[in-house]
VMD Tcl script that draws the C-alpha trace (Angstrom):
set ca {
  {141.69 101.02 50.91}
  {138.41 102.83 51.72}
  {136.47 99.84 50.73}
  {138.25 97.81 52.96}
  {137.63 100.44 56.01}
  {134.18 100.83 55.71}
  {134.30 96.81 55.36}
  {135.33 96.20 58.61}
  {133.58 98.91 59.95}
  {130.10 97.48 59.06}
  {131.30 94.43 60.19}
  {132.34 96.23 63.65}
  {128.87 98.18 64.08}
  {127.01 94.66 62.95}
  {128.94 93.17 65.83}
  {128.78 95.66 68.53}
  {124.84 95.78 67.50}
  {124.42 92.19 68.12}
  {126.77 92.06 71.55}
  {124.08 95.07 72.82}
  {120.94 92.77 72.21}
  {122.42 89.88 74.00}
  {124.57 91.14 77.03}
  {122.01 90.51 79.53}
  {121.23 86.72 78.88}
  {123.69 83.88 80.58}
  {126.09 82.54 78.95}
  {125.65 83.67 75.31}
  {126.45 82.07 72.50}
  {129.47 83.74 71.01}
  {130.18 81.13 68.20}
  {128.03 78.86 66.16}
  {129.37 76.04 64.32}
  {127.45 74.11 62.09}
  {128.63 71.14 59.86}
  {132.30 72.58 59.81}
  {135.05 70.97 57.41}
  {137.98 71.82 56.25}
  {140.39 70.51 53.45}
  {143.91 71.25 52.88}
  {143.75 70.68 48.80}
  {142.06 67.28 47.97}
  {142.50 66.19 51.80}
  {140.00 66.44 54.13}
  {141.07 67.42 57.41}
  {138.05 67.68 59.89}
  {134.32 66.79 58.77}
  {131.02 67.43 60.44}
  {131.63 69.47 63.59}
  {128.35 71.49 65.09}
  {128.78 73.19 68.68}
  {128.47 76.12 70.18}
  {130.67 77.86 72.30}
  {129.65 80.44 75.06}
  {130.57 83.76 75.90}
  {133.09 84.48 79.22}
  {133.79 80.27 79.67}
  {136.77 78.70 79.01}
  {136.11 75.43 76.44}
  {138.87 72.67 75.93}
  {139.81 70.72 72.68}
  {140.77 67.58 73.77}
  {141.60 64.07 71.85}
  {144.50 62.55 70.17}
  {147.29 64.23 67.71}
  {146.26 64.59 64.22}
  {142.41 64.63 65.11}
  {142.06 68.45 63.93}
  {141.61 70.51 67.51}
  {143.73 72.93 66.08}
  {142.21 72.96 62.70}
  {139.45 73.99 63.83}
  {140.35 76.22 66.45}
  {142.20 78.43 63.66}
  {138.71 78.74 62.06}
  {137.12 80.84 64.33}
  {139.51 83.85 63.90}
  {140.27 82.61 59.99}
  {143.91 82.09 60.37}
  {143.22 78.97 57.50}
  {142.99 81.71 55.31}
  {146.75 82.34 55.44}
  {146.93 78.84 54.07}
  {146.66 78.48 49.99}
  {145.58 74.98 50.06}
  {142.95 75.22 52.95}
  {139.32 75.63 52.48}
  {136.37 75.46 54.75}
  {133.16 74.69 54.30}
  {129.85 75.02 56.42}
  {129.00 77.61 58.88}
  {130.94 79.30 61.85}
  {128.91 82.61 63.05}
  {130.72 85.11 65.21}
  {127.66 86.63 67.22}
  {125.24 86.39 64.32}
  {127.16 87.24 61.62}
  {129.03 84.92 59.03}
  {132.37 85.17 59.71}
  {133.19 83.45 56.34}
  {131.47 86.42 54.87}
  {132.72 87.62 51.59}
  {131.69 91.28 53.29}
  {133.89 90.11 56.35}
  {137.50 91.47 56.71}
  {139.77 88.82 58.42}
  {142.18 91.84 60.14}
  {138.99 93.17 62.06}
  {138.09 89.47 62.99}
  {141.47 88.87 64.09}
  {141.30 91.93 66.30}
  {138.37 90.70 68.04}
  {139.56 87.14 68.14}
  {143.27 87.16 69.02}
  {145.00 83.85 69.91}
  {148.36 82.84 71.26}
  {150.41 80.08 69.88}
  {151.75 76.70 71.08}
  {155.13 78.33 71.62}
  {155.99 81.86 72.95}
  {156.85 84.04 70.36}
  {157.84 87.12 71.59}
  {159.01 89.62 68.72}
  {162.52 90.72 69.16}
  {162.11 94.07 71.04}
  {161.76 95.50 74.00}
  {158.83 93.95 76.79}
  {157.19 97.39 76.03}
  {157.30 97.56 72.13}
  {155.97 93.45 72.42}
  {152.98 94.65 74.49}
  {152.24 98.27 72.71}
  {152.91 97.07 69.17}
  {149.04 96.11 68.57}
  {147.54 99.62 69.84}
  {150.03 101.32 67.62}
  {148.62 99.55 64.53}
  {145.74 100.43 65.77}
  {146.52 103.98 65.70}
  {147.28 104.63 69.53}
  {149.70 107.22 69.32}
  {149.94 109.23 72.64}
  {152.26 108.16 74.90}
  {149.85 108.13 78.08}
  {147.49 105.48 76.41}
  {150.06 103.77 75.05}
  {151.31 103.43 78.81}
  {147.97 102.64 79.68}
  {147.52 99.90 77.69}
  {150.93 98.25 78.41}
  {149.73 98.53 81.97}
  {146.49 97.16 82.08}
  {147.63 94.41 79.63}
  {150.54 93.15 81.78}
  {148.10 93.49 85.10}
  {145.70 91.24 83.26}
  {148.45 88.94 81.99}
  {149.46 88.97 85.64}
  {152.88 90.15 84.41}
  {152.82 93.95 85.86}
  {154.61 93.05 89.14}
  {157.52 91.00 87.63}
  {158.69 93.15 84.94}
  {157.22 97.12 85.67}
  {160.64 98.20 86.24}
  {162.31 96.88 83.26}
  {159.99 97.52 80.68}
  {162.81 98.33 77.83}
  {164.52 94.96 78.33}
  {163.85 92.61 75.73}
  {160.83 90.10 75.83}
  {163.28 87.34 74.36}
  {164.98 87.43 78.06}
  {162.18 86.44 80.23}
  {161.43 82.81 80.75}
  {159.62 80.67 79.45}
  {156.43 81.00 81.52}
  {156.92 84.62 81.45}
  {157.10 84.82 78.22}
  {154.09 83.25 77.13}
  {152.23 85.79 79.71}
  {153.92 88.54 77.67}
  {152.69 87.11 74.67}
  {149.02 86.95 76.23}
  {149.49 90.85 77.56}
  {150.27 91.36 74.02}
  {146.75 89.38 72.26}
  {144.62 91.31 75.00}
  {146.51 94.84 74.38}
  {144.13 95.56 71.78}
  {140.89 94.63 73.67}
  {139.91 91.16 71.71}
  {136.41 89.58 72.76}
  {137.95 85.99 72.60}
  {141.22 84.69 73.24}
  {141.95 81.02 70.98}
  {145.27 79.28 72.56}
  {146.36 76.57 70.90}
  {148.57 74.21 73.29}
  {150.04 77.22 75.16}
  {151.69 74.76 78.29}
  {152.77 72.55 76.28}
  {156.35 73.96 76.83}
  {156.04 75.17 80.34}
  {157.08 73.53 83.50}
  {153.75 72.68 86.30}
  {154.61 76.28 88.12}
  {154.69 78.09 84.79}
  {151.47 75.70 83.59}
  {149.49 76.36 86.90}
  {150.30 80.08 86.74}
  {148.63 79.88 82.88}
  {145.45 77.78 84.45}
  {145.05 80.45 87.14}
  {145.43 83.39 84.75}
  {142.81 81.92 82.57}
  {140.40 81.55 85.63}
  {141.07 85.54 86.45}
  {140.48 86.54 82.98}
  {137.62 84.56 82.19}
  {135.22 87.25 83.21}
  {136.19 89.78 80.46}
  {137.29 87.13 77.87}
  {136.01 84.19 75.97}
  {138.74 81.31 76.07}
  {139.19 78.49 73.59}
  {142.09 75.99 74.50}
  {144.11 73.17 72.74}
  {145.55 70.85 74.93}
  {146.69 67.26 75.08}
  {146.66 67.92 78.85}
  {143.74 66.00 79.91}
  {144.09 67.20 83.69}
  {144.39 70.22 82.42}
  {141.06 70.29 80.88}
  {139.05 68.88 83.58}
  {140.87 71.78 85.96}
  {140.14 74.78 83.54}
  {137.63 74.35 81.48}
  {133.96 74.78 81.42}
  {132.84 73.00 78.73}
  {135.11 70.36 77.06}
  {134.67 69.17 72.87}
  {136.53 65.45 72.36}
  {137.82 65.18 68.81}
  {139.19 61.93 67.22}
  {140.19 60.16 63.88}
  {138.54 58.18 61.43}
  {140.61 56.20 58.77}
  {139.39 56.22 55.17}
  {139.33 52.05 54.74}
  {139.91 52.86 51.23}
  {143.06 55.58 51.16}
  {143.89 55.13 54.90}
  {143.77 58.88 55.68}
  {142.56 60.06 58.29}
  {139.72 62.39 58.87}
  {138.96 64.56 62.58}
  {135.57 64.28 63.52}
  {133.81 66.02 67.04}
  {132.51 63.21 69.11}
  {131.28 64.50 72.17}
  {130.69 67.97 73.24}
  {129.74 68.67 76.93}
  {129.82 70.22 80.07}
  {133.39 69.29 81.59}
  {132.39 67.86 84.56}
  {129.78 65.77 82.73}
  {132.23 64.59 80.19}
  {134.82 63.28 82.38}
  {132.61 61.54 84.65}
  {129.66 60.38 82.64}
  {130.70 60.36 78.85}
  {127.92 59.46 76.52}
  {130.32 57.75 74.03}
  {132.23 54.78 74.66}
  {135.15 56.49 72.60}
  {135.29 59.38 75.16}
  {135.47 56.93 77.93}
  {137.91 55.09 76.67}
  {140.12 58.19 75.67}
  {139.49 60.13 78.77}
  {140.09 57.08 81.41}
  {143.75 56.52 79.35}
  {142.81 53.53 77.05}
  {143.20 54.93 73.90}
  {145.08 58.23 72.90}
}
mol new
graphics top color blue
foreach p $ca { graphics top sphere $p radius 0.5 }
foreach p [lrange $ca 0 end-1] q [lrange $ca 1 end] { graphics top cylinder $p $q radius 0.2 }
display resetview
């Protein structure tokens, strides 16, 4: 157990070391990617992805279903490690440092790098509990920061207003837009550098979607955002930077393999692609 603290400790002070050197230059690089794959047992997945992504912007995945958005979006706070099968290969740095480490604990990266899911998941307690659970495995025991926290959280999950005086109902009663805000106040509770959604409007009505959008815009300035979406409306509204993603087939096994195709400035992307596949997808003739 020691080992493992001191573990993510180094990795924390290696971090915080490297965020110090670079805070005062523009839109740092908070990831590198470098010829990323990744293979679920003998199937390969995604090949060949290399971008970077900046600090305090919002970048999109975009392209069709199947392509590996999500894949590789799961890579940058090593939730493929939950998966037996699943290996990746090449080189995704986290501010310098190698996040596929073997000196790298995956619960501090996850800390740093939380993410909310394509569907609201709210645990089964109390709008509260859902929101303080993180700094209490954290070891936040007084009640004052846990208060604190559940404040600031919900104020930056623009939540605060709608549910401050019924903080002991249960998450699982809010709606559905309201939920997934609960489920943000809860990723943010314990103060991540980067927040990785994968599809999170995919469920939501266009109030609930555009409340999301907007929320994203507000909390851009503290937090790194990387987005899923199959919205491609959505992308051009919120992002800063978009990354297209499609399939090739395998003529000989006819599997197919994601592969990054264009990576660019948002506005660039959707209205002078540099690939004739982007085009196509983005202007609705493919995808």
């Amino acid at each position: 157990m020691n080992d493992q603290v001191d573990t993510m400790s180094a990795f924390a002070v290696a971090i915080d070391e490297e965020t110090a050197s670079v805070n005062d230059t523009a839109a740092d690089v908070i990831f590198r990617v470098a010829d990323l794959e990744v293979h679920y047992g003998e199937f390969r997945a995604v090949r060949e992805v290399t971008l970077d992504i900046h600090d305090n912007e919002i970048t999109a995945f975009i392209g069709p279903s199947g392509c590996g958005k999500s894949t590789v979006l799961r890579c940058f706070n090593r939730m493929n490690d939950l998966i037996p099968i699943a290996r990746v290969g090449g080189t995704v740095e986290y501010r310098g440092i190698d996040l596929y480490s073997p000196e790298v604990n995956a619960v501090e990266v996850r800390r740093r790098v939380g993410m909310v899911f394509q569907r609201a998941n709210p645990f089964p307690k109390s709008i509260y509990d859902n929101v303080a659970y993180g700094p209490r495995l954290s070891g936040v025991k007084r009640k004052s920061d846990l208060d604190e926290a559940v404040e600031r959280s919900l104020r930056s999950a623009a939540l605060w207003d709608e549910v401050k005086d019924r903080l002991k109902a249960s998450g699982l009663g809010l709606s559905g837009g309201q939920q997934q805000r609960l489920c943000i106040a809860r990723a943010i509770a314990v103060e991540p550098e980067v927040l990785l959604m994968d599809e999170p409007c995919s469920a939501l009505d266009p109030i609930a979607t555009a409340r999301i959008e907007d929320l994203m815009q507000e909390i851009k300035t503290q937090y790194t955002i990387v987005i899923v979406t199959h919205n491609m409306q959505q992308a051009a509204r919120a992002s800063d930077r978009t990354a297209f993603f499609t399939t090739e087939v395998n003529s000989e096994s006819d599997r197919r393999t994601g592969v990054l195709v264009e990576y660019d400035i948002t506005k660039r992307m959707f209205s002078t692609p540099s690939d004739e596949r982007t085009e196509a997808y983005v202007t609705g003739r493919f995808g």
